[in-house]
Structures are given as C-alpha cells and as structure tokens.
N, C-alpha and C positions, 0 to 999 in steps of 0.2 A: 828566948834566944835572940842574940842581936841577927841584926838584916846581912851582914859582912859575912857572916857565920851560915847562915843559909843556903845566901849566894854559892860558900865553899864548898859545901856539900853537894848540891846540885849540880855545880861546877864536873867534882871527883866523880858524881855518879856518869855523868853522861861523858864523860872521859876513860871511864872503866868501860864502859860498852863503846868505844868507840868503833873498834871492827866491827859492833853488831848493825851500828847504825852505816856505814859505809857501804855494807854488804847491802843494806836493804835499800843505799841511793841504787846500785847495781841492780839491783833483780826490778825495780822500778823501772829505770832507764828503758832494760831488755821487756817491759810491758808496755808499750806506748799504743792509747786507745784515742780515738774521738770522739768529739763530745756527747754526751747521754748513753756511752755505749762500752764506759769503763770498768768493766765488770773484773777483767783480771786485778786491775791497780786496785779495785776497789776492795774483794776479796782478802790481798795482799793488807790494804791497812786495818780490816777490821782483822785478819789473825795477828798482829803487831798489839792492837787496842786489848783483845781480846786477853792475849800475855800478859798484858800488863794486869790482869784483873777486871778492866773496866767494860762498860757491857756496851751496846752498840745500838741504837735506831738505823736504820737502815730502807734501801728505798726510797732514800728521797732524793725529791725531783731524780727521780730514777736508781742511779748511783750514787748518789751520795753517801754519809755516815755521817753519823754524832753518837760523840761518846762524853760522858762530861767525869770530872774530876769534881769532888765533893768538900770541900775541909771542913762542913760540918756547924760554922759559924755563919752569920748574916756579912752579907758584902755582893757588892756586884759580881755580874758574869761577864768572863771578858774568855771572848771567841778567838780561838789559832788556826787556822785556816792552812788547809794543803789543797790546792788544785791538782786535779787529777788527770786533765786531755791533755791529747797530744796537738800538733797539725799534722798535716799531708803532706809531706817533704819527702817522697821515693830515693832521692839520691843523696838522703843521709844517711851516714856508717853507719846509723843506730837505728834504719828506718827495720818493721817490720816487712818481710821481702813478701807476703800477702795483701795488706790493706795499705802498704806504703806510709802509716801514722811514723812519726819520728817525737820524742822529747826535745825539738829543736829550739824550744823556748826556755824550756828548764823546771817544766810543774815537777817534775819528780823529784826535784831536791826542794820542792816543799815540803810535800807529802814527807819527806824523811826527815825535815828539818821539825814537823808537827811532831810525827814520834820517836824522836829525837828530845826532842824537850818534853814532852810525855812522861819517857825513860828517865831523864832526872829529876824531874817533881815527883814521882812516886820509887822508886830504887830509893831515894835518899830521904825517905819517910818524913818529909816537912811538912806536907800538908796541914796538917794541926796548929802551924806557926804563920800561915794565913789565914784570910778571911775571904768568903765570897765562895766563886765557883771556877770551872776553866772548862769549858766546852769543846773538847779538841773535831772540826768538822772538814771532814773530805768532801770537796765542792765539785763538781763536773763541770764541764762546757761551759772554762773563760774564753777559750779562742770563739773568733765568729766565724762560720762557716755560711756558704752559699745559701740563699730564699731557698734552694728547693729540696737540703739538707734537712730541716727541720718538718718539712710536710707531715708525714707520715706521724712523727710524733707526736705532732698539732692537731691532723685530722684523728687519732685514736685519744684525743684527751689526755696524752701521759703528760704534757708538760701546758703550761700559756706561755711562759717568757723562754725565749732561746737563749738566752742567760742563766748560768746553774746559780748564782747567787743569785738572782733573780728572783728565781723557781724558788728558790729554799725562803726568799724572803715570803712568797706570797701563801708559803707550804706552812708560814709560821715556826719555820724553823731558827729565825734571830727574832722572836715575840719577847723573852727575857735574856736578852744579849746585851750589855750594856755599854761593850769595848770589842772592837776585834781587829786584831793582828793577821800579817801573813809576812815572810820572806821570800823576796823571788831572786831566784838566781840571774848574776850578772859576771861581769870581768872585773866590778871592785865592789867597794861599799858606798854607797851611798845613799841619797834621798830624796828624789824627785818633787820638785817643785808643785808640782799636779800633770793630771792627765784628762786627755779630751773627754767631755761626754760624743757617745755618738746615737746615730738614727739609723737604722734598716732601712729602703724603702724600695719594694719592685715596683717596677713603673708598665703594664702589659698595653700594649698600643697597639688597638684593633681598627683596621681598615678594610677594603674590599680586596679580594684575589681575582687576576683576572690573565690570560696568555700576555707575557711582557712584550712577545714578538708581534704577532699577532691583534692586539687589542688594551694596548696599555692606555687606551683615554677612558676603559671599563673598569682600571679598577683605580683605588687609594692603598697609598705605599704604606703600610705600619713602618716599615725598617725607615724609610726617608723624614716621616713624625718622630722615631725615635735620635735620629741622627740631627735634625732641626732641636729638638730638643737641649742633647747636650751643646750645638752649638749656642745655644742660649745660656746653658749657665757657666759654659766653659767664659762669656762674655762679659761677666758681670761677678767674674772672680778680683777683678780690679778693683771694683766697689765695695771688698767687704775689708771691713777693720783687720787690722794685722794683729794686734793685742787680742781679739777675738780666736787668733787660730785654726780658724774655719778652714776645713780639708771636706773635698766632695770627689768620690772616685767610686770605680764600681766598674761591674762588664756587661758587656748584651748578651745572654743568655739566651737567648732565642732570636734569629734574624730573618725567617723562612725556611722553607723546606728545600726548594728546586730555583734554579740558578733564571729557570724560563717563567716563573709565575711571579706574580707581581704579590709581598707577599702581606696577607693580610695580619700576622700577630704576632708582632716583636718585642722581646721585653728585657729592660733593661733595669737590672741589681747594683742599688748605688747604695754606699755610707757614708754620710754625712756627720762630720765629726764638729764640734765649738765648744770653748775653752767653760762658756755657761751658760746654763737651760733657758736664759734670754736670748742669747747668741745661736745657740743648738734650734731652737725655733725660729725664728728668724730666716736662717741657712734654709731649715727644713721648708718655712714657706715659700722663699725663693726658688728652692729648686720643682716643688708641686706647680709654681704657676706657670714655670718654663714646658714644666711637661702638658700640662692643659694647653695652653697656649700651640704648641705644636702641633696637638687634636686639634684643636680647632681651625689651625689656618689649612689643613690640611682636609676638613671636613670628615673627622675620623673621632672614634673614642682615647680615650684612656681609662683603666683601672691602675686606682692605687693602694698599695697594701705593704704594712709593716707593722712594727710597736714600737712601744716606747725605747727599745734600746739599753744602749749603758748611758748612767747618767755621769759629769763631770767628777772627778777624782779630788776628793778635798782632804790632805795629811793633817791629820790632827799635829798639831805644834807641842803637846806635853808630851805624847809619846813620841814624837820627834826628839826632842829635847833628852826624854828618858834614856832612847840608844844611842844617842851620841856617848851619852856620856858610859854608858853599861861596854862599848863598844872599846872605849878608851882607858879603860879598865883592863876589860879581856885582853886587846890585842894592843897595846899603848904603842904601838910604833907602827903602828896603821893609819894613815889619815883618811878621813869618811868626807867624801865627794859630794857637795849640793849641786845636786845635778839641775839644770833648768828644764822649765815646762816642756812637757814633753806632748808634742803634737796626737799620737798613740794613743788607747784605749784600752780602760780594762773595768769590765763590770764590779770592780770593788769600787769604784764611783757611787754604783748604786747604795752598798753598805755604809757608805761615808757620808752619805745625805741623809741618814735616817740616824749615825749613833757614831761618836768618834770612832775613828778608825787611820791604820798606820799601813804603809803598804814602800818599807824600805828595800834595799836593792842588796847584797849579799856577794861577797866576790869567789873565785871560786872557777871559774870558766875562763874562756877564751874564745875570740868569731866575734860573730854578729848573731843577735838573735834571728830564727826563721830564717837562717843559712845552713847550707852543708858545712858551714867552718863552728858551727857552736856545740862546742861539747866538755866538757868540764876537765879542768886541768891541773884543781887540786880538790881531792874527793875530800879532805879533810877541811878545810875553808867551805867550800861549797854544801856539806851536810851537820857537819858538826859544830862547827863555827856559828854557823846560823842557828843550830838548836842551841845550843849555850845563847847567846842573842835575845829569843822569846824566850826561854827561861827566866832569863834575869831582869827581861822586861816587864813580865807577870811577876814575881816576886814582888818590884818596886811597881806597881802598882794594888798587889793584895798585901801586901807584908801589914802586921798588927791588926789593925781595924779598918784595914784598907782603905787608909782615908783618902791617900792619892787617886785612887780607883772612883771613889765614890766623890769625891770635887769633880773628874773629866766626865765621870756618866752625868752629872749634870747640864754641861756645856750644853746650849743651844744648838741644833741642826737646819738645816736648809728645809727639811721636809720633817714632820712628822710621819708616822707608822699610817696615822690612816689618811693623808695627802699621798703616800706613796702608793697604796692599794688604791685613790681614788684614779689615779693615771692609768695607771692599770684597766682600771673599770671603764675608764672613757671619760668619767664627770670633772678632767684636770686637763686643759689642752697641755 
C-alpha cells in the first residue's frame, strides 16, 4: 500500500471520531492535576488506551502510562508523548474551585492529541503497512513546582528527578525509545528554535537568632546573608553572554518567624536556566559562589540542595523538517511559524539529549500561556489537528521498512543513556 494511501485512511479515521476526540480535550481540560498527583487525567487516558484495545504499564514515576502499538515487523520505537499536570492558576475559568490546578498551559490537548492519533493508527487498521513500534506515553510533572513541593515524594522514595520525564527516563521507561514526539498547545503553529536547560537550587542560610531590639550584636542575620547574596548575583548579570540566555530567578521561602528576632534560617528557591549544559554550569557556579560568599562575610552557613534539572531543549531538524512539510499537506493555507529561542523550559530537553526528539507548537488557543486569558479557541485545531500532525509524522517515519525512522535513531546525541544516569548518580558534574 503506497504511503499517500495510508496517510488517507488515518487521516478519515481520526476525522470520523472527531467528536470522540474533542469530548475527551473537554473532560481533560475539567481534570486539571499537579504534578505526581494526576490520577484523574491519568485514569482518563488509560480507559481511552484501554478501548483502543492496547494494554497499559502503569505507575510510573507515579502517574504515568505506556501503552505501545505493535505492527509486528523490526523498525524502531518512536515515543508520542501527552503531559498530563496542570499549574496553580485559582483565577482561571477552568481552575478546579478545590486545589486551584488550572490546564493554563495546554497539557490536556496533548494527552488528546496522543489518543487522538492512537485512534487513527489503529481504527484505520494500518499497522501491518508499518515497521517498528509507537509507544503512546502519559508523562506527569513537566511544570516545576516550588523545593518544598516535591519533599514528601523524595523523602518516601516514590520519585529521584522532580521531572516526570525525568523520572520515566531513570524508571527505564525510554531504554528502547529510539524517536519521541509531543505537541503542545499554542495560538499558532510553529517550532521553536530550542529551549533553556534549567537548575533547581534551594539556597537555606543559617545564622544565629538573637532579640533584634534588645541584643542584635548577639546574633547573625540569615535573611540579610540571603539578601547580600542575591545582591550579588543580581550584579554580575552584566557579565553573562547574552547568546547564552542565562535567566536566574527564584523567591525566599523562608525569611524568619517574628518581626523582633533577628532571624537565624532563611532560604531562598532560585532556577537558573542557560541555553547549554556549559552555559547552565557555569550560571550554576556563579550563582553557589554568591551564596557561600554571603555566609561567609557574614560569618554564617549555607546549605545547598538541588538536581540536575531539565536539560537544554535540542529539535531534532528531520522531524522538524517531516511536519513542516505533513503540516502543509493537511492544512496548506496555514503558514508554520519559526519561532526563536525561547528563554523557558521544559524537561523534554532532558529526552532530546539522550535520542532525537521533536517538541512542535500546535495552534488552537488564544492568551498567553500561565495566564487567566489561555484557553482554547478552536477545539478542532487544538485536539485534532494536532492528532492528524503525530500521526502522519509516525507514518513518515515507520512507513515500509522504516528507513527514515531507522537513519534519525542513529543521529548522534549530546549524552548517551548511561552519561545521563551518570549525572543523576553524581559521577557527571
């Protein structure tokens, strides 16, 4: 069967279910979880997977799911990816009026954009006329949430990386992944140039407590070590490369208790974001020596504690190249936007250092993301569009003997699988 002829059918199928997929961006949207704790959305995709026939792993890195799609032949696995948190946005129209989580980003027209395209590679019974595999995986907790968010998780062992793609890499859940896609919802189409790696780091700065009114030459300020601190690297934001896109922000989290005691343990949650893991260290060293430094003139401690983070976002350029052109097909009087480097963050960085990976933009909405104005504005662009999109991009990479498929899983990566577990472990500064 020619590839044009595939395409068609896949196309008709996922266009025959279109209200089924529109309904289910809806009932997404009305679930908005945070991260490690998306149990409704998650629920939701495996009864979607489940219909479909395909069966489900589950539990990982907490919430997650993988289902994979089989055609039976040798060829690589190429990964479709739905994110499944929300943020904390209370005064969005769509927030829940309990935990205030809102879809203010748009993960839910992933998730339906995933089985979405699902729904036409198997409805339209092609499988057999590709090669390889397709992994369809619901990812948890790409937003980042505050240091003391993840505690609980960390001290009971259920996750190491506060990254779900993170978490699933080190779960060995991308071990025979060889390609992996996602589309995230925006206000057009297009494809971002790359995006920042970033760093976590709580900075906790211990001094002495002592009556402020009374006896302040008894104690050492933590809050005035944390506040010399930032005014230190707020100082030496001058000196860093602009092509690097180094971004350092964060809040104090703790400042003291009582307005009269001088206070002994202040700490301050920064992210440090740069364009590359040369850049992203660097930054990160800069900003540790400010904070020691502070302790010290101060005659005070510091504690510092973080991980590795998301790393730098690198678009594979064949699948780049593959939607442009699938894009210009489907929607030909659409023009697809090269969007420039984008200062922001998202732990498919980390996916994109270890194995080609595509992470295009999808239109569909209206606002600003992470505002009360972002909500979607054509359900049919924003969930269906994009599944027709990963569909035809998996095709033109498994179609025959998947050769397109199997040339990109070769491409060279920034990190191999065990360079990326070695950072993880500590033995990779």
């Amino acid at each position: 069967m020619k590839k044009d002829e595939i395409k068609r059918m896949v196309l008709t199928a996922i266009e025959a279910n279109g209200e089924r997929i529109k309904a289910l961006g809806d009932e997404l949207l009305h679930s908005p979880e945070t991260a490690f704790k998306e149990t409704k959305s998650s629920a939701i995709i495996k009864r979607e997977l489940t219909d479909l026939g395909l069966s489900c792993r589950e539990s990982l890195a907490i919430t997650g799911l993988r289902s994979d799609l089989r055609s039976g032949r040798e060829g690589p696995t190429v990964a479709v990816m739905g994110e499944l948190d929300a943020i904390r946005l209370p005064s969005h129209p769509f927030a829940d009026k309990i935990t205030g989580a809102a879809h203010a980003c748009g993960h839910h027209a992933q998730g339906t954009a995933m089985i979405g395209a699902a729904i036409g590679l198997t409805a339209s019974g092609v499988i057999d006329q590709l090669a390889g595999n397709i992994a369809f995986i619901a990812v948890p907790a790409e937003e980042a949430q505050p240091t003391a968010y993840y505690k609980d998780f960390l001290q009971k062992k259920l996750i190491r990386a506060t990254s779900g793609k993170a978490q699933l890499i080190l779960e060995g859940v991308f071990d025979d992944v060889d390609i992996a896609m996602l589309s995230h919802l925006s206000t057009e189409h297009g494809i971002p140039a790359g995006y920042n790696g970033l760093q976590p780091r709580e900075f906790t700065f211990h001094g002495k407590a002592a009556h402020a009114g009374l006896a302040p030459e008894n104690g050492v300020n933590a809050l005035s070590m944390l506040r010399c601190a930032m005014s230190m690297i707020d100082a030496q934001r001058e000196n860093q490369n602009p092509a690097d896109y180094i971004r350092i922000h964060g809040v104090i989290t703790e400042g003291g208790l009582a307005e009269n005691i001088i206070p002994d343990k202040a700490v301050l949650s920064l992210l440090i974001r740069a364009k590359s893991l040369d850049a992203l260290e660097k930054a990160l060293a800069m900003t540790e020596r400010c904070a020691k430094g502070a302790a010290l003139a101060f005659g005070g401690k510091v504690d510092i504690t973080g991980n590795p983070g998301y790393l730098p976002m690198i678009q594979s350029e064949t699948l780049a190249d593959i939607h442009r052109k699938n894009l210009a097909a489907i929607e030909p009087e659409i023009s697809l936007i090269e969007i420039p480097y984008r200062g922001s963050s998202t732990d498919m960085g980390d996916i994109s250092s270890i194995l080609p990976a595509f992470h295009p933009h999808n239109a569909g909405a209206e606002g600003t993301p992470h505002e009360n104005s972002f909500i979607i504005k054509d359900p049919e662009a924003a969930y269906v569009t994009s599944a027709k999109l990963l569909a035809m991009n998996i095709i033109d990479l498994l179609y025959g003997n998947a050769e397109v498929g199997c040339s990109l899983a070769r491409e060279k990566t920034v990190l191999t699988r065990e360079e990326y577990h070695q950072r993880w472990d500590g033995e990779v500064s």
